[in-house]
C-alpha positions in Angstrom: 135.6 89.8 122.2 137.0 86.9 123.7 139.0 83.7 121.8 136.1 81.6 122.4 133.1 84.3 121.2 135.6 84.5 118.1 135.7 80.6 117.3 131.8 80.4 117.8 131.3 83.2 115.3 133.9 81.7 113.2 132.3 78.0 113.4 129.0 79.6 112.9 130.1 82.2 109.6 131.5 79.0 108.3 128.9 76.5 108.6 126.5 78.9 106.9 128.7 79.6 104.3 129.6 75.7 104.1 125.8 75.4 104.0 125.2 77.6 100.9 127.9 76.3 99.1 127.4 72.6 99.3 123.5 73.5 98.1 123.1 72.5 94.0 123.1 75.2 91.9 119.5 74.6 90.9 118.3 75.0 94.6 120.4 78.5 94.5 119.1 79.3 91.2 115.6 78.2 92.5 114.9 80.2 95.1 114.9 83.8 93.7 112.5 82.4 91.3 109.9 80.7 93.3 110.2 84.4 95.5 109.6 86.1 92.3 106.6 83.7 91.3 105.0 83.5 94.6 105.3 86.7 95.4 103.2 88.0 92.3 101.0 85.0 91.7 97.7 87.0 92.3 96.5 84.1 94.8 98.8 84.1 97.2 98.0 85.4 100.3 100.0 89.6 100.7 101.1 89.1 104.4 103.2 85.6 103.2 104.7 87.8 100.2 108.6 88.2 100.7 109.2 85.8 103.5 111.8 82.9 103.7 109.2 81.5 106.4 107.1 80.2 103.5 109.5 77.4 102.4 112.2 77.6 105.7 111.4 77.1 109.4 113.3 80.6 110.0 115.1 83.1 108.5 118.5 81.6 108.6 117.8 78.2 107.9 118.5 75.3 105.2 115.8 73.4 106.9 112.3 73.2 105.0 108.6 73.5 106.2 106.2 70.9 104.6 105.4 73.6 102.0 108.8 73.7 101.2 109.7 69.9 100.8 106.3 69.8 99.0 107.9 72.1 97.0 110.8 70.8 95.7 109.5 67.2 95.4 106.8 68.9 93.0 109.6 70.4 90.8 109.6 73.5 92.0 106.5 74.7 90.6 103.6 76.2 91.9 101.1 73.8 91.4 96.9 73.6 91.5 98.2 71.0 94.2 100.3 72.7 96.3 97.4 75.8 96.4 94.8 73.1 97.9 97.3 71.2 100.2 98.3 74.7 101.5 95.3 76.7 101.7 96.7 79.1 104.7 99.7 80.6 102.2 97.1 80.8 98.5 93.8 82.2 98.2 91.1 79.3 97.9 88.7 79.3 94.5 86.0 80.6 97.5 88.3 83.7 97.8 89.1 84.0 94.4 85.3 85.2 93.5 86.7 88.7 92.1 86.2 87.8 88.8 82.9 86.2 89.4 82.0 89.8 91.5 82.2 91.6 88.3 78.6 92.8 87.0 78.1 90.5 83.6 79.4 91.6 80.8 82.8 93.1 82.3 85.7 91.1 80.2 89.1 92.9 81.9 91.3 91.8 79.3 88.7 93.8 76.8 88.8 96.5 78.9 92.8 97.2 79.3 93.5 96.9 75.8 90.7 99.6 74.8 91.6 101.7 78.0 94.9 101.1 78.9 97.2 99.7 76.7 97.8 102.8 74.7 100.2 103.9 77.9 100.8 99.8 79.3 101.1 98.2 76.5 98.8 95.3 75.7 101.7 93.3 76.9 101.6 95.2 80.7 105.2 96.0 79.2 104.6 99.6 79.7 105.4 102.2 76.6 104.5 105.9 77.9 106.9 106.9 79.8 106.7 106.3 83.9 104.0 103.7 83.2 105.2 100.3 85.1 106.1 97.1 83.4 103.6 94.6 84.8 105.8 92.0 83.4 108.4 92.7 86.3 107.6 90.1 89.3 110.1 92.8 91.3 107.6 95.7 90.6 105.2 93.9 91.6 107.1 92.5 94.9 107.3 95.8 96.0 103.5 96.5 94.9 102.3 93.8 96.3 99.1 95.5 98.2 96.2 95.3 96.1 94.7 98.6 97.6 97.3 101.2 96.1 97.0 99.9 92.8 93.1 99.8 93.5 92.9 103.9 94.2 95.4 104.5 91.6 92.6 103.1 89.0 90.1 104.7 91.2 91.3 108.0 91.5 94.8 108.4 89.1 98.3 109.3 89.6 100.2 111.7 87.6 99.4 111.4 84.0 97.4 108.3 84.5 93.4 109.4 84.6 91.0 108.3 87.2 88.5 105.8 86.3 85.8 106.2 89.4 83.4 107.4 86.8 84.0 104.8 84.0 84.1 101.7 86.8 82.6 100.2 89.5 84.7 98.6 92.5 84.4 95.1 91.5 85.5 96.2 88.3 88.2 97.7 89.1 89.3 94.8 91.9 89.1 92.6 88.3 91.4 94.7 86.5 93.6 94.6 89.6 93.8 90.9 89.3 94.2 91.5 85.2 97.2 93.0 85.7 98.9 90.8 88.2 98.4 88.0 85.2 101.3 90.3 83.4 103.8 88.6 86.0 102.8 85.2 85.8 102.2 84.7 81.9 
């Protein structure tokens, strides 16, 4: 590698690492939290899940997209707001007719603590052993697909019974979005 390829790399290494350093410690602190809310807020949209593109204009970069200044300025909080000025990274109140798909009479939060929370708690903590904790925003970072933890209600997993002949898909789609309340609660 030549002198000059070195200082580049150098000058570059040490701009970013200039760059992270001079940040607040609240913007540092911030971001693994906003990842951890956005990414199991039930209305966001799964293919923006995980991706620094949502608040930065690339991978590598301090600068902000709109949604990101928007933001910050609001606190960093995901706000009622930010959902409607935004409607390409959150699921609109259209979209959100899940619950409203349910056949009357369906109350999910009903439903898990008669059916459920003997093995996930009726805090989504999880008690029986293997059974997730719906509390953690990491578990359900890496869950973040709604169809896997659809067929695992639908058809069960391990020790975990199927519930095809107890509930109907919307049902089930309801529960889904039951459980993705653990994280944001």
């Amino acid at each position: 590698m030549t002198i000059r390829r070195q200082l580049k790399l150098l000058s570059l290494v040490s701009f970013s690492l200039g760059w992270c350093l001079l940040q607040p410690l609240e913007v540092s602190q911030a971001m693994p939290v906003f990842m951890d809310l956005y990414d199991a807020d039930p209305a966001t949209r799964p293919e923006s899940r995980g991706k620094c593109s949502v608040c930065h204009v690339s991978e590598d970069s301090g600068v902000r997209t709109e949604f990101g200044k928007a933001f910050i300025k609001g606190g960093y909080r995901l706000t009622p707001e930010l959902r409607k000025l935004f409607p390409d990274l959150f699921v609109q109140q259209g979209e959100v007719a899940v619950a409203a798909a349910a056949p009357a009479g369906f109350n999910s939060q009903h439903y898990f603590e008669g059916n459920c929370a003997a093995c996930h708690g009726d805090d989504g903590k999880g008690v029986a052993p293997g059974a997730p904790d719906f509390t953690d925003t990491a578990w359900h970072r890496g869950h973040a697909d709604d169809d896997p933890l659809t067929e695992v209600i639908h058809s069960g997993r391990g020790i975990m019974p199927p519930f095809k002949d107890r509930l109907k898909k919307e049902e089930i789609k309801v529960l889904v979005t039951y459980v993705r309340k653990f994280a944001v609660n």
